[in-house]
C-alpha positions as CSV (number, residue, x, y, z in Angstrom):
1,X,-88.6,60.7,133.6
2,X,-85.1,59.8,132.9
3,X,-83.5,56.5,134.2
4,X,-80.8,58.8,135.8
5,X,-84.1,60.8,137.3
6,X,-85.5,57.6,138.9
7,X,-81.9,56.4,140.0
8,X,-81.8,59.8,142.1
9,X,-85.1,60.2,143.4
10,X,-85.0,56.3,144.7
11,X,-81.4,56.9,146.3
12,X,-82.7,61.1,147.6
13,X,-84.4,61.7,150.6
14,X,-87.4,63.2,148.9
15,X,-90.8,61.9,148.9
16,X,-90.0,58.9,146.9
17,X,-86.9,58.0,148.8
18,X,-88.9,58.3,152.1
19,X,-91.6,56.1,150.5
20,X,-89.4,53.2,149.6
21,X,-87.7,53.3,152.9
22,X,-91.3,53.3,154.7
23,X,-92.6,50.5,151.9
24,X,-89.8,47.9,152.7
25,X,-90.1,48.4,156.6
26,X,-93.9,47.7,156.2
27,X,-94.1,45.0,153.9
28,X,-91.9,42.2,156.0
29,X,-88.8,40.1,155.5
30,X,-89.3,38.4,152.3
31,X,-91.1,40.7,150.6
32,X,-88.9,43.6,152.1
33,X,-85.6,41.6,151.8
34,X,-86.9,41.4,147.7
35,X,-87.5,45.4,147.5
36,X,-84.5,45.8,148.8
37,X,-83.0,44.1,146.1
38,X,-85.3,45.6,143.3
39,X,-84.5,48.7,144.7
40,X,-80.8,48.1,144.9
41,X,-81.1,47.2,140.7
42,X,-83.4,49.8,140.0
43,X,-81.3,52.9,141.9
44,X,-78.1,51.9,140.4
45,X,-76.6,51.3,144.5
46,X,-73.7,48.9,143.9
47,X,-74.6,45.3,145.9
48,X,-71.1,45.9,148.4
49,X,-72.8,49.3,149.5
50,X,-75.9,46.7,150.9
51,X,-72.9,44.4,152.0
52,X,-72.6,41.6,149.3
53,X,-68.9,42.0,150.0
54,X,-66.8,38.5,150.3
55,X,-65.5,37.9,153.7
56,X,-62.0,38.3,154.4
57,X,-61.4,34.9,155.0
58,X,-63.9,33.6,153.1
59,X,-65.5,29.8,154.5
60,X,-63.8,30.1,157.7
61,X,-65.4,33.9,158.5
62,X,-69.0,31.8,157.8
63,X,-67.9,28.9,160.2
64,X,-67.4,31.0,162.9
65,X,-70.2,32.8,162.2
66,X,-72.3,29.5,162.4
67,X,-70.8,29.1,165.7
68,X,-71.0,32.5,167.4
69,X,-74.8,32.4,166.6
70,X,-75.3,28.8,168.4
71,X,-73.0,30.2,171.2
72,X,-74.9,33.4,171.4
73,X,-78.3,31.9,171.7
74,X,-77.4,30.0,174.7
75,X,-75.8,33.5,176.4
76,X,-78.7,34.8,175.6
77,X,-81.2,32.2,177.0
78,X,-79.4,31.0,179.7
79,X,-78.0,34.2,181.2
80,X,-78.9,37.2,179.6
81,X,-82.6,37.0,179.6
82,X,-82.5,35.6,183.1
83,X,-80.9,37.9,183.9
84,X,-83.4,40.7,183.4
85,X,-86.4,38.7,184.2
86,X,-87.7,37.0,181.5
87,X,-88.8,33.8,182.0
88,X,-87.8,30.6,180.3
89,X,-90.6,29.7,177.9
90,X,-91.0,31.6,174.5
91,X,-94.7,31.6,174.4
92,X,-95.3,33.1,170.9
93,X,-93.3,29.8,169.8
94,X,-94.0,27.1,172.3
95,X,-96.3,25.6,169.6
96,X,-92.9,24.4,168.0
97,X,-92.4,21.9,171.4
98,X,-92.5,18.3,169.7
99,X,-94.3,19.6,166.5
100,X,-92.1,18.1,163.6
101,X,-95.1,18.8,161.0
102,X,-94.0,22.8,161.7
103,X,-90.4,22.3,162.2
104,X,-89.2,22.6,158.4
105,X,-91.1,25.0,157.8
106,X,-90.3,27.0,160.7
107,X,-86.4,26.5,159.9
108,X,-86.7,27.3,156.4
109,X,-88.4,30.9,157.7
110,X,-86.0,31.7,160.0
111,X,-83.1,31.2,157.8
112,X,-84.5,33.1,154.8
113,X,-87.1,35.3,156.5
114,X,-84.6,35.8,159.4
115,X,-81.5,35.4,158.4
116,X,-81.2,36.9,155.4
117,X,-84.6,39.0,154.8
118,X,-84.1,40.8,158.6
119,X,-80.3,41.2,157.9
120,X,-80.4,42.6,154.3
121,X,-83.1,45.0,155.4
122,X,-82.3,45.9,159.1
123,X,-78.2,46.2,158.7
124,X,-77.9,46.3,155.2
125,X,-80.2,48.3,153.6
126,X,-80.6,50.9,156.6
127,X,-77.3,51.0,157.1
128,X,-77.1,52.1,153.5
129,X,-80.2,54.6,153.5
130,X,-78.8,56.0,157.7
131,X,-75.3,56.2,156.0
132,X,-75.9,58.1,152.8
133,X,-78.2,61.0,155.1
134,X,-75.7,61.1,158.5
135,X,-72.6,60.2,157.0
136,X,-69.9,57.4,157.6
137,X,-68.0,59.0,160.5
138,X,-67.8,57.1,164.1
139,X,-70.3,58.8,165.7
140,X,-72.6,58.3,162.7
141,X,-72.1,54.8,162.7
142,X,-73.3,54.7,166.1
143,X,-76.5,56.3,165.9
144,X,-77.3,54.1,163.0
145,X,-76.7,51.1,165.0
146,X,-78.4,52.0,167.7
147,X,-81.3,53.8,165.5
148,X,-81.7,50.2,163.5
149,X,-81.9,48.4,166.8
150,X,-85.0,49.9,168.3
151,X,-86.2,49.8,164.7
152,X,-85.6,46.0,165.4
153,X,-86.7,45.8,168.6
154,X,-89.9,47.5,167.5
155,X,-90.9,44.9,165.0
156,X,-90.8,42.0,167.1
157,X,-92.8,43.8,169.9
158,X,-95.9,43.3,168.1
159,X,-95.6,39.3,168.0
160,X,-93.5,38.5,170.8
161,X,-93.7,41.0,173.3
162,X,-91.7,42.6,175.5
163,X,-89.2,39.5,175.9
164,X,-89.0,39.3,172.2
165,X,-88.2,43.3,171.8
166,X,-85.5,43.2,174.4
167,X,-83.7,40.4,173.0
168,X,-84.1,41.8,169.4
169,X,-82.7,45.1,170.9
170,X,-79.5,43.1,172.1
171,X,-79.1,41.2,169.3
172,X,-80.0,44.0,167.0
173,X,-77.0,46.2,168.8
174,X,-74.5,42.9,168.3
175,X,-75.3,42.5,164.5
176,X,-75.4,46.4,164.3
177,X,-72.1,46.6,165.5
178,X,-70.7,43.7,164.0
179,X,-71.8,44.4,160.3
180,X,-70.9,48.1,161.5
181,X,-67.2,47.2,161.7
182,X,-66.7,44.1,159.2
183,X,-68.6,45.5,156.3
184,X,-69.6,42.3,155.1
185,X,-73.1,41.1,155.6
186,X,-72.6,37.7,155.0
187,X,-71.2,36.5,158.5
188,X,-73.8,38.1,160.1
189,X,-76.6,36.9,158.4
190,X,-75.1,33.3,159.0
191,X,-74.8,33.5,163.2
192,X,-78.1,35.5,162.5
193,X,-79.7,32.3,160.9
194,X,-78.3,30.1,163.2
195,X,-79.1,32.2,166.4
196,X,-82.5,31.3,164.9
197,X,-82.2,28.0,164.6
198,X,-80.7,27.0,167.7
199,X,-83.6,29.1,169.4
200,X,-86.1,26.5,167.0
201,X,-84.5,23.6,167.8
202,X,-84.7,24.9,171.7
203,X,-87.7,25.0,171.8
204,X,-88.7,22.2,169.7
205,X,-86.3,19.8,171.9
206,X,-88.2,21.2,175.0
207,X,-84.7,22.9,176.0
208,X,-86.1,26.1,176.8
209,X,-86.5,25.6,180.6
210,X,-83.2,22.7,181.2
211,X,-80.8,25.7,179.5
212,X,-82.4,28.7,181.6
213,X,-82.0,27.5,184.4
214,X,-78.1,26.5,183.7
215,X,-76.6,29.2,185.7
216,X,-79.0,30.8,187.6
217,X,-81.7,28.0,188.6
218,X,-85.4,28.1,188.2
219,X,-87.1,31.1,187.9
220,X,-90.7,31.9,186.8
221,X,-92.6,31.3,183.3
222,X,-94.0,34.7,181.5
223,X,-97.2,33.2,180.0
């Protein structure tokens, strides 16, 4: 088979195109985030099309990245989630609470397994595959951003429940759409990573409950 053979089989919608698509959802961030990339090398797809794209203003676009994804995380834990009945404690996590022997390790996961492994794969890479097969138009661009967001939402049921896939639902619609209109991955896998880490560091500071109960006072723990 010819290199420009492979190139269009691994970029088609035929059984090998499927395959990849199904191999990189299956085999989790880092490993996913790195078929992406072997993929991307391999099919000949130019790194913008995954969103490798400088940001328009450069540093600054990352800053406020950095500091929509803190802000975010405390919308989302001390209203949103509320809000629809969730209670305060992450219980998948709560092992984090005081545990400085896991916190490095925990942050370094969440920044490369989270921010950019979910990102490149999630909003990059689907957004790639969804766009090639539906198109680039409005309506298109919608569908693929809600499509990746249950597709999100999905793969954090299975460790963190139901509070886990309705948050990764939300946040899966506001990354969506955000990397949906800037075209540039790189701010969004920044407030990504730090939407991470400030839910860490939440939970490691034992912040969980004090910030849930900002607006809307206490409410009951899912254990």
């Amino acid at each position: 088979m010819s290199s420009a053979s492979v190139r269009s089989s691994l970029r088609g919608f035929g059984p090998v195109g499927i395959i990849t698509i199904i191999v990189v959802l299956a085999a989790g961030n880092l490993a996913g985030a790195a078929l992406v990339l072997i993929w991307a090398w391999a099919s000949g797809t130019r790194w913008s099309d995954l969103g490798f794209a400088r940001p328009p203003h450069g540093v600054i676009d990352l800053v406020i990245a950095l500091v929509a994804g803190v802000l975010f995380k405390i919308l989302m834990k001390a209203l949103v989630m509320p809000l629809l009945g969730f209670g305060a404690i992450n219980t998948t996590y709560h092992y984090l609470a005081g545990n400085t022997a896991a916190l490095l390790v925990t942050l370094l996961w969440v920044i490369v397994g989270g921010g950019f492994g979910e990102e490149l794969i999630w909003r990059g890479f689907l957004f790639e595959r969804l766009g090639a097969f539906l198109g680039q138009r409005a309506h298109a661009r919608l569908v693929i951003v809600v499509v990746t967001s249950i597709g999100f939402a999905l793969a954090h049921y299975w460790d963190q429940g139901l509070p886990g896939a309705a948050q990764a639902t939300i946040t899966g619609l506001v990354f969506g759409a955000t990397y949906a209109r800037i075209r540039t991955i790189w701010p969004v896998m920044v407030a990504h990573a730090a939407f991470d880490v400030a839910a860490v560091l939440m939970i490691y500071w034992n912040l969980e409950e004090p910030i849930a109960h900002l607006f809307l006072g206490s409410g009951r723990l899912i254990r």
